[in-house]
C-alpha positions as CSV (number, residue, x, y, z in Angstrom):
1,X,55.8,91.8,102.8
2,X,57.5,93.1,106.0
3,X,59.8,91.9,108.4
4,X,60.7,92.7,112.2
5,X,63.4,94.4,113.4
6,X,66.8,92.8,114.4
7,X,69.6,93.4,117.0
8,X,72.1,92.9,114.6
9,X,74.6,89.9,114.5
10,X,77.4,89.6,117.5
11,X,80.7,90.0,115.9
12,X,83.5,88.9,118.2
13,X,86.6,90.1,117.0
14,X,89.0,88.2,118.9
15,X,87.4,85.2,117.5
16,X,88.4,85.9,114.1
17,X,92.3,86.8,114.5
18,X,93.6,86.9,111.5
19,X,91.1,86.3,109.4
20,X,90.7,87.7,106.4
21,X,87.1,90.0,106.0
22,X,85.4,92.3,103.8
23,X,83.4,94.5,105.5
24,X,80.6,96.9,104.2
25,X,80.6,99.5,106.1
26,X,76.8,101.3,106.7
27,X,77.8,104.3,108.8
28,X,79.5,105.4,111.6
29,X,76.6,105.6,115.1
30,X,77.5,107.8,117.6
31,X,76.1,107.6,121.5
32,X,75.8,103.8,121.8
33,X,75.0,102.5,125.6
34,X,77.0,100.6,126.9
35,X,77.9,99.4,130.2
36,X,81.0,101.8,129.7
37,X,78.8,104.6,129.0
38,X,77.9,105.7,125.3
39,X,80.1,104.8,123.1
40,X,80.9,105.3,118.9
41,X,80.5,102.3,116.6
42,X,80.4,101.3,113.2
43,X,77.7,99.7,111.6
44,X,78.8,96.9,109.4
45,X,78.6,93.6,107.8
46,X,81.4,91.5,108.1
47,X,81.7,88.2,105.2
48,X,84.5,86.1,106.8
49,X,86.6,84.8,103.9
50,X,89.0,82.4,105.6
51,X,89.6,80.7,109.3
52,X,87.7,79.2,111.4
53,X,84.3,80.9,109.9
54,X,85.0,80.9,106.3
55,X,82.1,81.5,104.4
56,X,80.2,83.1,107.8
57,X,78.1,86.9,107.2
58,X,77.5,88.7,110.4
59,X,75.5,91.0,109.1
60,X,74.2,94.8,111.1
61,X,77.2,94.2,113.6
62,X,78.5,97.2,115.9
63,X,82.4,97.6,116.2
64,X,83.6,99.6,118.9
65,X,87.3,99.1,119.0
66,X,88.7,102.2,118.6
67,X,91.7,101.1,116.4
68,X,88.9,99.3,114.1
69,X,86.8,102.4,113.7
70,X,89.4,104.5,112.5
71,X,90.4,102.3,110.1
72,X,86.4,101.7,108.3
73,X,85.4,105.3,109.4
74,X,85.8,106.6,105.6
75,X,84.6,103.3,104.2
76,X,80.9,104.5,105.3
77,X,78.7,104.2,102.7
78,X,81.0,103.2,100.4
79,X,83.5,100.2,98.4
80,X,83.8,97.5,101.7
81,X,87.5,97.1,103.0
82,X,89.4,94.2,102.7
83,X,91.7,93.4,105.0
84,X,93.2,90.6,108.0
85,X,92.2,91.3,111.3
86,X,95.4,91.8,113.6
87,X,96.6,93.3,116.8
88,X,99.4,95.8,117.1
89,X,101.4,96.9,119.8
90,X,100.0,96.9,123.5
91,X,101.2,100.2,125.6
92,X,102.2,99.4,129.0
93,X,99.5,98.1,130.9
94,X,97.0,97.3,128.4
95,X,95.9,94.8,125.8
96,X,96.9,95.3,122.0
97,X,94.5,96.9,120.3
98,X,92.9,95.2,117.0
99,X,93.9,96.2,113.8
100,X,93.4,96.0,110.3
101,X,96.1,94.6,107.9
102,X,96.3,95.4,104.3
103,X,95.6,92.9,102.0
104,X,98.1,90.8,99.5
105,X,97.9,90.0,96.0
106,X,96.1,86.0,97.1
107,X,93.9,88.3,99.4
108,X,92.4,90.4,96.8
109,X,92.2,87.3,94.4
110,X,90.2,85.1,97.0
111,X,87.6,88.0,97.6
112,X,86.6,88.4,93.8
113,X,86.2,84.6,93.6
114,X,84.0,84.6,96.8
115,X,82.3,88.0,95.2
116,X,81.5,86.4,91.7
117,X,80.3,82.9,93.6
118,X,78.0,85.2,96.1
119,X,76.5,86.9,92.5
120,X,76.1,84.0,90.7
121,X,74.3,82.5,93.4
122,X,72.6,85.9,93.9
123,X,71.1,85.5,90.3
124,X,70.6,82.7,89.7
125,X,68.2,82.4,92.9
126,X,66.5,86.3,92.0
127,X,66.8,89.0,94.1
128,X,63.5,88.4,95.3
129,X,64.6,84.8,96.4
130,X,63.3,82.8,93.8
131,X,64.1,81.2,90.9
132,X,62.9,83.7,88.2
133,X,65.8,85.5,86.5
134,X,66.7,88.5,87.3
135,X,65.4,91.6,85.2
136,X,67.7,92.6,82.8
137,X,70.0,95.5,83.5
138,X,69.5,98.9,81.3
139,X,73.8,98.9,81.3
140,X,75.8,96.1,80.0
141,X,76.9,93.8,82.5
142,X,79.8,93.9,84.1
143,X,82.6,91.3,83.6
144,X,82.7,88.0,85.6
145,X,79.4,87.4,85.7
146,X,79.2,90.2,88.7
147,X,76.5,92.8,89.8
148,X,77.7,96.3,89.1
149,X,77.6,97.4,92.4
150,X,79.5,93.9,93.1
151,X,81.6,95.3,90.3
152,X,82.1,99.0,91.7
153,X,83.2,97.2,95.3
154,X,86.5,95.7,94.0
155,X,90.4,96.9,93.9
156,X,91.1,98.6,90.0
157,X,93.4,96.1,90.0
158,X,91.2,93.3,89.9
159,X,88.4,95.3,87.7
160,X,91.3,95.4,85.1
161,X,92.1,91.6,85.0
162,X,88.5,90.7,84.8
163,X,88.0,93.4,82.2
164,X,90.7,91.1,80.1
165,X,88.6,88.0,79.7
């Protein structure tokens, strides 16, 4: 019936250079301590779709790279982003900064398989983690077998192709 609180998952994003991620994004925290003194962050969960932690979910992370944040800021509550982690261009005399990349054509492609796998397995197992079906929905389903909010999450490009099956 309840649960304790977490810290969240670590999320090292050196580790997962150029990787490709959809993150859903919770909000935007402002005054975090650190030892640099209180910092923003954003509150996310990170699905790893390829390299070295393919199929990994940190989930409740914190980012604080500043290139990062600008780039999920709007994404707050809202469809996840998709995109490669990168680094552009160092000034003098410090590191690059990490970046977000958009995503390609394969990109988008390989997140709505991995996001019609996650809801098949999602109801086939219940939402409440066992194997009783899931109630049915007042709306008709979505294509691909997805959740609507699954659904709502993804590119109109890829909508339209699944709405053609």
């Amino acid at each position: 019936m309840f649960q304790q609180p977490s810290q969240g998952d670590k999320f090292v994003v050196a580790d997962h250079l150029g990787s490709l991620c959809l993150l859903f994004v919770h909000q935007v925290v402002q005054g975090v301590t650190t030892s640099f003194g209180d910092k923003e962050a954003v509150s996310c969960d990170v699905h790893v779709l390829d390299g070295n932690d393919a199929g990994e979910i940190f989930q409740d992370c914190l980012i604080f790279q500043g290139g990062l944040i600008g780039s999920l800021r709007r994404a707050a509550g809202g469809n996840p982003v998709l995109a490669r982690i990168g680094q552009g261009i160092a000034k003098p005399g410090q590191t690059a900064p990490f970046i977000l990349t958009e995503f390609t054509a394969d990109d988008a492609a390989k997140a709505e398989a991995y996001l019609t796998e996650r809801a098949k397995k999602f109801t086939a197992a219940g939402s409440n983690g066992n194997s009783q079906p899931a109630p049915a929905a007042a709306d008709p389903a979505p294509p691909g077998g997805l959740t609507k909010e699954a659904f709502d999450a993804l590119p109109d490009e890829v909508k339209a192709l699944l709405a053609q099956r």
